[in-house]
Backbone as a chain_set.jsonl record, in Angstrom:
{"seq": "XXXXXXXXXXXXXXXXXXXXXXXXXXXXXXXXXXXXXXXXXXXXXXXXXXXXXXXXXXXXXXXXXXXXXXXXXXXXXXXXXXXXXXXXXXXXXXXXXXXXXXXXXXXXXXXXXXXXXXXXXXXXXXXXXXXXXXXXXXXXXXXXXXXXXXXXXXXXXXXXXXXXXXXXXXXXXXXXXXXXXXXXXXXXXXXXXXXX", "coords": {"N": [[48.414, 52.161, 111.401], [49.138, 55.098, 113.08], [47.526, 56.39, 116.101], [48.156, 59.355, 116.312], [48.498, 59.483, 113.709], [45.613, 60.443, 112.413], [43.648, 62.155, 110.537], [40.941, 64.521, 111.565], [38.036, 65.499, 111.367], [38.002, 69.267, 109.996], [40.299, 68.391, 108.835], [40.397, 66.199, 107.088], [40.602, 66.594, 104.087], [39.108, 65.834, 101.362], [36.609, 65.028, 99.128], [34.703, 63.171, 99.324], [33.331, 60.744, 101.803], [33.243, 57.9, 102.933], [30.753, 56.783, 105.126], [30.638, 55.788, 108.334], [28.306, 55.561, 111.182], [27.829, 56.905, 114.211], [26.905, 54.208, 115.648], [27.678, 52.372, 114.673], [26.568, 51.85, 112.009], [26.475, 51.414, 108.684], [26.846, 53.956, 106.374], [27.131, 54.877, 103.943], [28.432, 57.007, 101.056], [29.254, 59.999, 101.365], [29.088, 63.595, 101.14], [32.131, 65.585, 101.96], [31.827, 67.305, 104.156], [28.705, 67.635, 104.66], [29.002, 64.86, 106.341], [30.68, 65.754, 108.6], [29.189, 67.51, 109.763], [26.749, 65.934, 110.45], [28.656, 64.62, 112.481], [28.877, 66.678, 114.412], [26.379, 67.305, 114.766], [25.626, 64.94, 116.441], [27.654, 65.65, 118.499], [30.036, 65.073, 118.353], [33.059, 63.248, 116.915], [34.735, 63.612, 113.104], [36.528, 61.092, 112.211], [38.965, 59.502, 110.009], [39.403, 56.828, 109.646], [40.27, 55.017, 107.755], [42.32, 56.031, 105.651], [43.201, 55.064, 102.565], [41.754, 54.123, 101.436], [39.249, 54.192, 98.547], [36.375, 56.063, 98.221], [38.085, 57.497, 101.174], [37.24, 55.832, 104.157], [35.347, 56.854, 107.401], [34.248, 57.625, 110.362], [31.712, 58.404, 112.914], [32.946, 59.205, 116.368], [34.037, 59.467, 119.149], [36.641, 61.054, 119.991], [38.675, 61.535, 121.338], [38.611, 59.563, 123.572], [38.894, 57.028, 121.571], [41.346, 57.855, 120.844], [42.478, 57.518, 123.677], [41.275, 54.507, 124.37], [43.175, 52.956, 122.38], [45.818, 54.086, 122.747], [46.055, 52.453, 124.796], [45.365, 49.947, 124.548], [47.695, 49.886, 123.216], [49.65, 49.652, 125.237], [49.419, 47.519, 126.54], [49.77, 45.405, 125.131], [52.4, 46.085, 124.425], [53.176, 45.48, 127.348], [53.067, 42.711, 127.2], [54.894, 41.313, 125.25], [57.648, 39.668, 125.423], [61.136, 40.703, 126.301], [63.9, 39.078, 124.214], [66.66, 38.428, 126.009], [70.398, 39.596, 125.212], [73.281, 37.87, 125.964], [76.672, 37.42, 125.995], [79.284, 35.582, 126.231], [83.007, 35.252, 126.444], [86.03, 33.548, 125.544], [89.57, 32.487, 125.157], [91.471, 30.761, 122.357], [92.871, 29.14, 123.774], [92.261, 28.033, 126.129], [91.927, 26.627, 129.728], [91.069, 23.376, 131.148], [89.551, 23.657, 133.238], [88.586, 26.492, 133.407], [87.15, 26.223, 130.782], [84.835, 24.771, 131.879], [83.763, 26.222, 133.813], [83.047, 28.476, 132.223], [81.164, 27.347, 130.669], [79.138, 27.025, 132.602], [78.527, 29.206, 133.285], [77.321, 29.527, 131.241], [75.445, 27.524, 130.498], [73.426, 28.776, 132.696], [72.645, 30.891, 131.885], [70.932, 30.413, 129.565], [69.097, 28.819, 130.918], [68.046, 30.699, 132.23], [66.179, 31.789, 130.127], [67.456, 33.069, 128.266], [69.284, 34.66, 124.93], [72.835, 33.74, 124.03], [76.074, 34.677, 123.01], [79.066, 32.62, 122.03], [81.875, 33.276, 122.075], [85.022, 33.427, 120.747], [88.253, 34.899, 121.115], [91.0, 35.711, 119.145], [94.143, 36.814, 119.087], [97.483, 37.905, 117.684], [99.357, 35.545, 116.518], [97.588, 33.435, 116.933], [95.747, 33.748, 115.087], [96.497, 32.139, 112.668], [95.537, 29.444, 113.318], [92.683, 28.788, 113.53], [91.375, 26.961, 113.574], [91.635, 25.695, 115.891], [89.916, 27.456, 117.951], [87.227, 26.195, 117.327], [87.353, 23.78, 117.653], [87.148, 24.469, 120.959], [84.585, 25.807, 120.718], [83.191, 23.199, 120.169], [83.412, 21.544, 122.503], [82.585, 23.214, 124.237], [79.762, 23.276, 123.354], [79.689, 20.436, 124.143], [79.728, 20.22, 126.842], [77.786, 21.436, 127.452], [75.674, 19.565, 126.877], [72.432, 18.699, 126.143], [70.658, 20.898, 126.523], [70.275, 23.635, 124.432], [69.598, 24.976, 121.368], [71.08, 25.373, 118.474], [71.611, 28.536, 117.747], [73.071, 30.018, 115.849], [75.591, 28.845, 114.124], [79.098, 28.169, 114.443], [81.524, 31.061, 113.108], [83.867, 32.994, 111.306], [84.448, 36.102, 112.451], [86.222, 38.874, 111.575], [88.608, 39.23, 114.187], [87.41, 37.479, 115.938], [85.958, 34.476, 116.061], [82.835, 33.298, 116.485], [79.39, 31.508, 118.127], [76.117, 31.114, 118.154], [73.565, 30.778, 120.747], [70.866, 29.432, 121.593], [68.167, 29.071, 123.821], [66.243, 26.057, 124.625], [63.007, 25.002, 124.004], [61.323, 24.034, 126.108], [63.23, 24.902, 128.396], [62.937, 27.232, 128.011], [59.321, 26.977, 128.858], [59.966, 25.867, 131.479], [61.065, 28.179, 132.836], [58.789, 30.228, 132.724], [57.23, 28.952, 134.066], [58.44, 28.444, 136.596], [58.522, 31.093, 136.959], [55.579, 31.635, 137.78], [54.965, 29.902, 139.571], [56.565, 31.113, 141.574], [55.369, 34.032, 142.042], [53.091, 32.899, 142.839], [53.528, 31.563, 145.657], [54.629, 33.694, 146.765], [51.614, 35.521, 146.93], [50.795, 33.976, 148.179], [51.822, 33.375, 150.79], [52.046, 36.394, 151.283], [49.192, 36.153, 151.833], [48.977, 34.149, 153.696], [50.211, 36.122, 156.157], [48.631, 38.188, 156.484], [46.479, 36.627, 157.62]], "CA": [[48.554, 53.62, 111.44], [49.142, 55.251, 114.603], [46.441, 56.907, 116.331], [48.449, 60.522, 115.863], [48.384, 60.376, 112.423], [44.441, 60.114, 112.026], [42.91, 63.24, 110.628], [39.755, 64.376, 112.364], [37.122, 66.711, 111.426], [38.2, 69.98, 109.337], [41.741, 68.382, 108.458], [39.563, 65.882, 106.446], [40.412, 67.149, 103.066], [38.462, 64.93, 100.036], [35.198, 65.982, 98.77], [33.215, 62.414, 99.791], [33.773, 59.955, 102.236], [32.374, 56.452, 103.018], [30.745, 57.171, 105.958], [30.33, 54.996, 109.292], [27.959, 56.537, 112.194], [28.288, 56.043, 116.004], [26.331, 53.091, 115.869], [28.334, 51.676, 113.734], [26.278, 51.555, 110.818], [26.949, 52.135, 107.31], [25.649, 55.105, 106.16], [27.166, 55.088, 102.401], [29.033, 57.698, 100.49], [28.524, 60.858, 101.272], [30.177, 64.733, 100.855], [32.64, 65.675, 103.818], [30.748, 68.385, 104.824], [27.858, 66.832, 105.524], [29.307, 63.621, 107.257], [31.575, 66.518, 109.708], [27.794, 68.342, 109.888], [26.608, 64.767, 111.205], [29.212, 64.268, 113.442], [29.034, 67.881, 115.304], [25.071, 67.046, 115.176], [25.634, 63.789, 117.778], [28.362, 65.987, 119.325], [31.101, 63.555, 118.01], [34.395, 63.582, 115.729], [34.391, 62.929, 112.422], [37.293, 60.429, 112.314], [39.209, 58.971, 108.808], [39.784, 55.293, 110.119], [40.919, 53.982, 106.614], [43.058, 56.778, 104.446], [44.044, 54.867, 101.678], [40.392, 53.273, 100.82], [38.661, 54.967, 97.897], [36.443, 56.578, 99.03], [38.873, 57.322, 102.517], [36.672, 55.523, 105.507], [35.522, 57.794, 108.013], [33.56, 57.402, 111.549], [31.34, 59.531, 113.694], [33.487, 58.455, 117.246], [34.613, 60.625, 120.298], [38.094, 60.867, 119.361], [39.444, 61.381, 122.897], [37.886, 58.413, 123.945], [39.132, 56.302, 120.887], [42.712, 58.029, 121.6], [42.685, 56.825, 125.46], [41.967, 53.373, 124.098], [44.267, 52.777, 121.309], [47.29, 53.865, 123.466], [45.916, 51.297, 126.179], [45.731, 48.562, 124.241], [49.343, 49.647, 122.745], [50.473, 49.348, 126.454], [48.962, 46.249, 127.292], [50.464, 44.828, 124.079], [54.035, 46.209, 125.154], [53.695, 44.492, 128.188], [53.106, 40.807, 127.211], [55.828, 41.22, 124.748], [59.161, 39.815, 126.271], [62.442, 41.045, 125.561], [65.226, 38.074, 124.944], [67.86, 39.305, 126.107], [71.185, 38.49, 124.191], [74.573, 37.398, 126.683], [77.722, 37.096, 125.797], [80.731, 35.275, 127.23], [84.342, 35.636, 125.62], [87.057, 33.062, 126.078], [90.573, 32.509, 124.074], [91.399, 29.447, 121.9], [94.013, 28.294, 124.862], [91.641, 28.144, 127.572], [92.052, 25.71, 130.289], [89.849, 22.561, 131.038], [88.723, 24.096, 134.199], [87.764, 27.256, 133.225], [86.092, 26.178, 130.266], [84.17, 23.946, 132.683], [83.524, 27.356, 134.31], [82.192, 29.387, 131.478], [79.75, 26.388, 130.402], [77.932, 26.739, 133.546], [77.381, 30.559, 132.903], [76.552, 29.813, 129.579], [74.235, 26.632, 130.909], [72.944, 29.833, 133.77], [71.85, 32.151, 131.0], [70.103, 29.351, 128.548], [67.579, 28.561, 131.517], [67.411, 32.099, 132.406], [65.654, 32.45, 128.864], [68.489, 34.452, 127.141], [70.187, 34.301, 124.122], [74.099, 33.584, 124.383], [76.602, 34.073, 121.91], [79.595, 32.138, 123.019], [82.967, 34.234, 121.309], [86.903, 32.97, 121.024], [89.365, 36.271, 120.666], [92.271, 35.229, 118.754], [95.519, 37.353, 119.523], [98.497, 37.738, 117.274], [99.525, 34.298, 115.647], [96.692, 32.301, 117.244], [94.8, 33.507, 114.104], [96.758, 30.965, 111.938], [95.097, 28.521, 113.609], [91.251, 29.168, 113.879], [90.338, 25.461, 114.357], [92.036, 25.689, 117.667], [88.571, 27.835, 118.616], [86.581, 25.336, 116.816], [87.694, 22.519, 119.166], [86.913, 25.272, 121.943], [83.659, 25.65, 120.766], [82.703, 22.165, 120.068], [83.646, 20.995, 123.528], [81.896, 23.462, 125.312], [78.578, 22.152, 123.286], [79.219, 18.927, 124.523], [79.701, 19.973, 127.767], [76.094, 22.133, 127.712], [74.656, 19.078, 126.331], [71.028, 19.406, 125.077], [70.181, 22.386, 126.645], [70.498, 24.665, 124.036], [69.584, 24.938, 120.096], [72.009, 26.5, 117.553], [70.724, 30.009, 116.336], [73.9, 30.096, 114.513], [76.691, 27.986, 113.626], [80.317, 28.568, 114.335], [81.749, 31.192, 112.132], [84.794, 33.598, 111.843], [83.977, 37.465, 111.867], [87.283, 39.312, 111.834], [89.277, 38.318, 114.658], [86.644, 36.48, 116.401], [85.333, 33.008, 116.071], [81.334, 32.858, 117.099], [77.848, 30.794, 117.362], [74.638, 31.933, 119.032], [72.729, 29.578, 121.557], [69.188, 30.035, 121.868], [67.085, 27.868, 124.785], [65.475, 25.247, 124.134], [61.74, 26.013, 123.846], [61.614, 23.204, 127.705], [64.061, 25.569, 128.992], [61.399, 28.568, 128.473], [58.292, 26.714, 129.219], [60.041, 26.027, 132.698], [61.046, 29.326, 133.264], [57.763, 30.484, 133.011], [56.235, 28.067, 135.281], [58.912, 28.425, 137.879], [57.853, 32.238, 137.723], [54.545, 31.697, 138.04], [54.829, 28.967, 141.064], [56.895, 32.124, 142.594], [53.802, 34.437, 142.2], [51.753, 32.407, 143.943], [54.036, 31.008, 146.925], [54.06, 35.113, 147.315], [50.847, 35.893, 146.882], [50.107, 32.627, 149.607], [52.568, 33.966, 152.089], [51.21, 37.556, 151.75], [47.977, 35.982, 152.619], [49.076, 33.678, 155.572], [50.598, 37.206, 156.779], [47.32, 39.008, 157.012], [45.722, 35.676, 158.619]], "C": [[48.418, 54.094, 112.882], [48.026, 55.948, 114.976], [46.378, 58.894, 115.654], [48.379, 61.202, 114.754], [46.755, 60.359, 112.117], [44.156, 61.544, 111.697], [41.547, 63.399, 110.778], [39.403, 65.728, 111.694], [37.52, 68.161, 109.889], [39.45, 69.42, 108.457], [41.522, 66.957, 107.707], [39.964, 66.623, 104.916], [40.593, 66.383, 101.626], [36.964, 65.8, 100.306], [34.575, 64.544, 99.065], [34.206, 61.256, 100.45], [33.1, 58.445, 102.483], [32.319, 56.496, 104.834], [30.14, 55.705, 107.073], [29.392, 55.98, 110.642], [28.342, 55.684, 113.174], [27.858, 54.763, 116.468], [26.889, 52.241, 114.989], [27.953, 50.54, 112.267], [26.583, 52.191, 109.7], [26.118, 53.168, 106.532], [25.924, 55.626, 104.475], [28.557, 56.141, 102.299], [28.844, 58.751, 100.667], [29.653, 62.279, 101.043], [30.503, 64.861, 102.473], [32.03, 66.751, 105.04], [29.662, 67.906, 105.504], [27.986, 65.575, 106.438], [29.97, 64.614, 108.123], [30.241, 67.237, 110.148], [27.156, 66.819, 110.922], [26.964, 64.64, 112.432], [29.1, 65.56, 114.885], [27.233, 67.135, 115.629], [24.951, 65.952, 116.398], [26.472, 64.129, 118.803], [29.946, 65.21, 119.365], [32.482, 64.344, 117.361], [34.052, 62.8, 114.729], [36.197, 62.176, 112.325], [37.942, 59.884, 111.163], [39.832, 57.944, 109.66], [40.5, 54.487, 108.657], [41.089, 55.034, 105.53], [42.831, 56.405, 103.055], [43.165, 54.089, 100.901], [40.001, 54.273, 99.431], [37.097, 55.071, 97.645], [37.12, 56.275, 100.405], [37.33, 57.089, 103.18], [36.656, 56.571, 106.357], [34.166, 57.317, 109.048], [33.379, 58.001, 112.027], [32.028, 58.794, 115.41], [33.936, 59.437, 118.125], [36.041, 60.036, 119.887], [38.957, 60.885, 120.52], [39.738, 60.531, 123.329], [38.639, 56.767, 123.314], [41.011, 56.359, 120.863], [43.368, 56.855, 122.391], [42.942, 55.102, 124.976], [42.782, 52.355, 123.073], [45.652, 53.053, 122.527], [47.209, 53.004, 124.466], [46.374, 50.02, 125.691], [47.555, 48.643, 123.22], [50.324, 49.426, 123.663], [50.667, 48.159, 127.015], [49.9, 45.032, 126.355], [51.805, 44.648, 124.084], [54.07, 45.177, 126.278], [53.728, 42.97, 127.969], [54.1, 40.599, 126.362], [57.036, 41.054, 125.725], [60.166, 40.329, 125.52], [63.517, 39.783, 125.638], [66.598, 39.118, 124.744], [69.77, 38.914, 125.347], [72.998, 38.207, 125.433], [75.438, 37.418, 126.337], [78.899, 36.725, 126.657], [81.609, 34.878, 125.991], [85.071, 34.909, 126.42], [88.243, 33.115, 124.712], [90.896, 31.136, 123.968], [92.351, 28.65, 123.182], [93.217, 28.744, 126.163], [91.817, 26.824, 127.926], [90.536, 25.088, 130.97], [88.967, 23.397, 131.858], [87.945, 25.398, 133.734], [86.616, 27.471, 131.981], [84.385, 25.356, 130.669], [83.238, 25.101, 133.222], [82.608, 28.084, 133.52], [81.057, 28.789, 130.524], [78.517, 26.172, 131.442], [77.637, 27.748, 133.425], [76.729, 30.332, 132.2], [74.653, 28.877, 129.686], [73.15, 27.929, 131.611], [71.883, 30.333, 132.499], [71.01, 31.562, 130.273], [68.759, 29.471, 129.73], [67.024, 29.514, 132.341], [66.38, 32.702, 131.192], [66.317, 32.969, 127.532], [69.153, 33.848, 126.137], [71.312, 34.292, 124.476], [74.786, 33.058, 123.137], [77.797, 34.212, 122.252], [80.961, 32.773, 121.582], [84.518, 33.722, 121.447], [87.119, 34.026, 120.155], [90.407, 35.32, 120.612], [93.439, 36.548, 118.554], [96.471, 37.148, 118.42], [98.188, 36.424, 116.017], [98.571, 33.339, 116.06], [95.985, 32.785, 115.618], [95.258, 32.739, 113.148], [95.948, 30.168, 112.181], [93.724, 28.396, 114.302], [90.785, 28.065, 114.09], [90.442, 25.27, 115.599], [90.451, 26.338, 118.623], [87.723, 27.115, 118.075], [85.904, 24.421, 117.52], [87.024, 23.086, 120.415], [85.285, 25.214, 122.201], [82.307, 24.113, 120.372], [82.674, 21.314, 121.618], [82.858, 21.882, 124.534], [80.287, 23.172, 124.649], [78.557, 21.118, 123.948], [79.159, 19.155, 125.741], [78.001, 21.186, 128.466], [75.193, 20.627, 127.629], [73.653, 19.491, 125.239], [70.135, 20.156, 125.327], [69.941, 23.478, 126.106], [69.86, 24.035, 122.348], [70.434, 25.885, 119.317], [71.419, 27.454, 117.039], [71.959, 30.294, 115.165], [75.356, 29.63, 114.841], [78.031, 28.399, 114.246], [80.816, 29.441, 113.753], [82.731, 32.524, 112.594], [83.893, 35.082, 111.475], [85.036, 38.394, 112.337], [88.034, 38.65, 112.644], [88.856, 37.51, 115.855], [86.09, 35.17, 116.285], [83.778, 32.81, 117.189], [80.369, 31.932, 116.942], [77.227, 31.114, 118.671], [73.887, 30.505, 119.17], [71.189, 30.461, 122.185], [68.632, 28.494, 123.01], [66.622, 27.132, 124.576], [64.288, 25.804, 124.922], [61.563, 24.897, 125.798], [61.611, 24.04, 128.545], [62.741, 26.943, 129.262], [60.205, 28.279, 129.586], [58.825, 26.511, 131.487], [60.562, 26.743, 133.673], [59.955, 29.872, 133.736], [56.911, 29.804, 134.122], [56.661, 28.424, 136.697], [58.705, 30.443, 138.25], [56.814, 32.666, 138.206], [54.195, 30.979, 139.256], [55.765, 30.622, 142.067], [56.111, 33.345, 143.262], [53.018, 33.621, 143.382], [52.419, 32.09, 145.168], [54.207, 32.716, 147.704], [52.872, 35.24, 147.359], [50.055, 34.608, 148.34], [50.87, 33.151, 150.656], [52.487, 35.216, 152.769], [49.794, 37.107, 152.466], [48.05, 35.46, 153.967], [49.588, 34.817, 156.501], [49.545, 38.084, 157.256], [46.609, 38.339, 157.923], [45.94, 35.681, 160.422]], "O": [[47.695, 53.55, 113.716], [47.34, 56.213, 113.989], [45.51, 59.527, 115.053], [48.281, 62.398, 114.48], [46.775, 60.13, 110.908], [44.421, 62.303, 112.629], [40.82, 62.57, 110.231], [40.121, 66.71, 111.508], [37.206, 67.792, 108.757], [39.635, 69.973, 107.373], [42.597, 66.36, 107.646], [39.157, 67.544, 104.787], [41.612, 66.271, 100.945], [36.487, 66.625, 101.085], [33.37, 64.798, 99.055], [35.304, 60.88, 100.038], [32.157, 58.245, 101.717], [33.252, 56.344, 105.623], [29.392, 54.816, 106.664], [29.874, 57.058, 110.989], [28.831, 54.556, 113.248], [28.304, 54.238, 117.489], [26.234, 51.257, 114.644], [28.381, 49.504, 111.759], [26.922, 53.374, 109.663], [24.937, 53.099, 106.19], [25.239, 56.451, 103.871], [29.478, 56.161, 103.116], [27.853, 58.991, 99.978], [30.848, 62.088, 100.814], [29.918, 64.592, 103.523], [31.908, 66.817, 106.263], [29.618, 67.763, 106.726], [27.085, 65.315, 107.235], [29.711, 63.992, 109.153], [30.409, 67.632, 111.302], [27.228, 66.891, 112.149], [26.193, 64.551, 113.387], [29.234, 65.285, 116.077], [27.002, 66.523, 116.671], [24.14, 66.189, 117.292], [26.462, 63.49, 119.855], [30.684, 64.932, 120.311], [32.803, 65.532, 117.333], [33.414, 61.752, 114.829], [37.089, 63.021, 112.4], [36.941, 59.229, 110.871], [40.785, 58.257, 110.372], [41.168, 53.455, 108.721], [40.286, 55.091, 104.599], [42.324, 57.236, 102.302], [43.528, 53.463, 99.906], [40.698, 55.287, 99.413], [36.561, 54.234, 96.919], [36.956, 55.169, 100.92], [36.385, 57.833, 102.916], [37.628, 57.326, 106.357], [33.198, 56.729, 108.566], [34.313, 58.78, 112.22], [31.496, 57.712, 115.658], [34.272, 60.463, 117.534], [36.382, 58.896, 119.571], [39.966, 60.18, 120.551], [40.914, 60.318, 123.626], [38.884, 55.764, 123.985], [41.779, 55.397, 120.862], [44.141, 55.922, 122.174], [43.999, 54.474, 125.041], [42.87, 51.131, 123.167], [46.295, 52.124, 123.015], [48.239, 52.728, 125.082], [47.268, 49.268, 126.078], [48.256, 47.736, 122.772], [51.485, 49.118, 123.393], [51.597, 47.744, 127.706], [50.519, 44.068, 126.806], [52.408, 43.596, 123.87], [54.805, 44.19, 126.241], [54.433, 42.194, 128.614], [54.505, 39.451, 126.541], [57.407, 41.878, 126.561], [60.14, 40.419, 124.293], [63.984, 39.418, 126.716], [67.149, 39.924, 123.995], [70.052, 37.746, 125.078], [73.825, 38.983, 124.955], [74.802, 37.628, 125.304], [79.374, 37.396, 127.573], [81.233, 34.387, 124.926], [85.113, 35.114, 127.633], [87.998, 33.589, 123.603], [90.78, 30.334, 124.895], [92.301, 27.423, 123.261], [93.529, 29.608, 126.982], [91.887, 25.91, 127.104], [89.477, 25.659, 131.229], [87.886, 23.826, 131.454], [86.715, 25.354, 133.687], [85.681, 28.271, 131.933], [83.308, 25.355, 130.073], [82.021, 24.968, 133.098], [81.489, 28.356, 133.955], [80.273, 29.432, 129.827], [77.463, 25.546, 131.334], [76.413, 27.871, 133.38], [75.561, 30.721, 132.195], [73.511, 29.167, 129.331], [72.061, 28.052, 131.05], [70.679, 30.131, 132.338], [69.985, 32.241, 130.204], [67.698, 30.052, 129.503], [65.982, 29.433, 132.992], [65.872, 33.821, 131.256], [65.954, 33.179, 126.375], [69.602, 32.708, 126.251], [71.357, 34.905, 125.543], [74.623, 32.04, 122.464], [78.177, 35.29, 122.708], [80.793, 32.62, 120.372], [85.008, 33.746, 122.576], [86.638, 34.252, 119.044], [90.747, 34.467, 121.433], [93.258, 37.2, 117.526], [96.362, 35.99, 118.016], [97.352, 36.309, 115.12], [98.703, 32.25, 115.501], [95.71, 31.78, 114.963], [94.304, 32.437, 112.431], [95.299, 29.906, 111.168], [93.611, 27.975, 115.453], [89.77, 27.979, 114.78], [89.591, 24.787, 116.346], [90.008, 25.829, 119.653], [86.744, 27.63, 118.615], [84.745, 24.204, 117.874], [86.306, 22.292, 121.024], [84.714, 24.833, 123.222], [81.076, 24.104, 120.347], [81.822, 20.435, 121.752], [82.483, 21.378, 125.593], [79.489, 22.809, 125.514], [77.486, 20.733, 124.419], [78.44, 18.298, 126.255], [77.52, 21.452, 129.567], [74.134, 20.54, 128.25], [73.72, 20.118, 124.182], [69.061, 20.274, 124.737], [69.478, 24.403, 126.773], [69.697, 22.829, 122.164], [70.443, 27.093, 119.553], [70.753, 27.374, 116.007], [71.824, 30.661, 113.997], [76.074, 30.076, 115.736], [77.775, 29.493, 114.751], [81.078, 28.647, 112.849], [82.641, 33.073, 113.693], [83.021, 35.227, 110.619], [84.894, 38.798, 113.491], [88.359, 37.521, 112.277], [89.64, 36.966, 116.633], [85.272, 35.34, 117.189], [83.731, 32.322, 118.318], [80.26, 31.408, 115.833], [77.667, 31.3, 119.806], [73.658, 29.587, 118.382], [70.781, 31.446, 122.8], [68.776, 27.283, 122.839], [66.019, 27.622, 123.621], [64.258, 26.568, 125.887], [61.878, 25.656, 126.714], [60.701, 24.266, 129.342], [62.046, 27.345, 130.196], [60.013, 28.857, 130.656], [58.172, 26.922, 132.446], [60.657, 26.449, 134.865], [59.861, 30.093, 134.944], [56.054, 30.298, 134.855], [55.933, 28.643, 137.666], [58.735, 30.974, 139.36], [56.723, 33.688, 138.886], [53.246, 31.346, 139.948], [55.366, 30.971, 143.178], [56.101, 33.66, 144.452], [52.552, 33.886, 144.49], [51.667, 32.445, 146.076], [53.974, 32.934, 148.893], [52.729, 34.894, 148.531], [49.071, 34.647, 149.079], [50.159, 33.377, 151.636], [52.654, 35.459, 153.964], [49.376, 37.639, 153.494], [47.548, 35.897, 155.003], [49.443, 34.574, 157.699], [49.607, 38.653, 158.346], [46.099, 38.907, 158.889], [45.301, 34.896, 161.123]]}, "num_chains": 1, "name": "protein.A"}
């Protein structure tokens, strides 16, 4: 529940709550009146921490306070979350060796960049008779990734496309991360020999 929806104090409306004080002891069952009488008495909020309990949960807690750190730790939380990001490269079933040579090293690029990549043959006109022709396309540029990559999804037609989604191998991550973290520090060492 988000912090916004919490009702505090007058906006409280049950006749008994299961009350918690600032010390975070249990103080029982009591009417809302007197647990919001409580809470003004320590100078506090009275807080409903658990709606949907019977009796609703409720805490004597500076509500400002409990605000501030609820949206902190929803920030801190955002940040360690990554985003994968998703790529795409688009070739046609009559592509030549070279440039499929070409668009296997982006595709290789983006894998040990982290990112998803979902590798696409546009079929034109009468090429769509012949959808194995991107098949071949996409079987050959697997082989020419190697075992860099894991299938998130298969080959498969979706109108007049022919797709499959390449996800990193988990390697590929782990030495992403490292090589950003050796970059950190060879900064953070070169800022220092700079002050020295």
């Amino acid at each position: 529940m988000a912090v916004k929806d919490l009702r505090i104090n007058e906006q409280i409306r049950v006749r008994e709550v299961r009350l918690i004080d600032g010390d975070g002891e249990q103080r029982g069952v009591l009417p809302v009146n007197e647990a919001i009488q409580l809470a003004q008495d320590a100078g506090l909020d009275l807080v409903e921490i658990a709606p949907n309990a019977n009796p609703p949960v409720c805490k004597i807690l500076d509500y400002g306070k409990y605000k501030f750190d609820q949206e902190k730790r929803n920030r801190e939380s955002k940040k360690k979350q990554k985003l994968l990001k998703m790529k795409e490269i688009r070739m046609q079933p009559k592509i030549e060796k070279h440039d499929m040579e070409f668009k296997a090293k982006h595709i290789r690029d983006f894998l040990e960049d982290g990112n998803k990549v979902k590798v696409t043959i546009r079929f034109r006109g009468r090429e769509l008779a012949h959808t194995e022709l991107g098949r071949v396309v996409l079987e050959k540029i697997m082989e020419l990734l190697g075992d860099s990559f894991v299938i998130d999804r298969p080959p498969a037609m979706e109108g007049r496309f022919m797709s499959m989604i390449l996800n990193p191998k988990a390697s590929n991550k782990a030495k992403q991360k490292k090589s950003k973290e050796s970059d950190t520090k060879e900064e953070t060492a070169d800022a220092k020999d700079e002050d020295a």
